[in-house]
N, C-alpha and C positions, 0 to 999 in steps of 0.2 A: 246466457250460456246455451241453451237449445237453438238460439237464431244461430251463433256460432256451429253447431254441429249440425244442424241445417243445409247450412250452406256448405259445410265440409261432405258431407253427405255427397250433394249434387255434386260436387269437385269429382269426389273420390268416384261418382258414375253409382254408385249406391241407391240413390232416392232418387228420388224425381226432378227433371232437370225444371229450374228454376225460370229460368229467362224464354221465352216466346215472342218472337216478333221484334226483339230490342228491348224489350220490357221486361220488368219481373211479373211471373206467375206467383200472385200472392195463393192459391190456392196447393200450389204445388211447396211452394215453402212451407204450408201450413200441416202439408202432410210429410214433410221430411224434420217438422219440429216433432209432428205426435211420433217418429220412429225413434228418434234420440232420444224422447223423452220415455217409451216404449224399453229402450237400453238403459236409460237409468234406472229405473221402475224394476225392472227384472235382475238388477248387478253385475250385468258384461261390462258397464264400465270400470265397474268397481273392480273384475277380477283382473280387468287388462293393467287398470292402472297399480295392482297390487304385483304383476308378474314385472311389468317394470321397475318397481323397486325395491322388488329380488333378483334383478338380473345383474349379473358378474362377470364380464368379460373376460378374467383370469381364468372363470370354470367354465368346464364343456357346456355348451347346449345348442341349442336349435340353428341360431347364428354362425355361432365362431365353431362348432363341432366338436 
């Protein structure tokens, strides 16, 4: 799971870019697992994935207004 948001990390332009030269940056991987794993440790995943399964398209919010 952390190699997975790792690399979502780097995607998303968040953490540290992974790839150098054509290669992977094992180092820079290793430091965009310690930040996801940094998100689980503290509960932003937890709250995000708890607001997505309160969210309700029929009712107002942030999205749909």
């Amino acid at each position: 799971m952390l190699l997975n948001a790792a690399v979502a990390l780097h995607v998303a332009g968040r953490g540290d870019s992974i790839i150098r030269g054509g290669a992977i940056d094992y180092a820079a991987l290793r430091a965009n697992a310690g930040l996801a794993a940094d998100a689980l440790d503290k509960g932003a995943v937890a709250a995000v994935l708890e607001a997505v399964r309160n969210f309700r398209a029929d009712m107002p919010n942030r999205v749909t207004g």
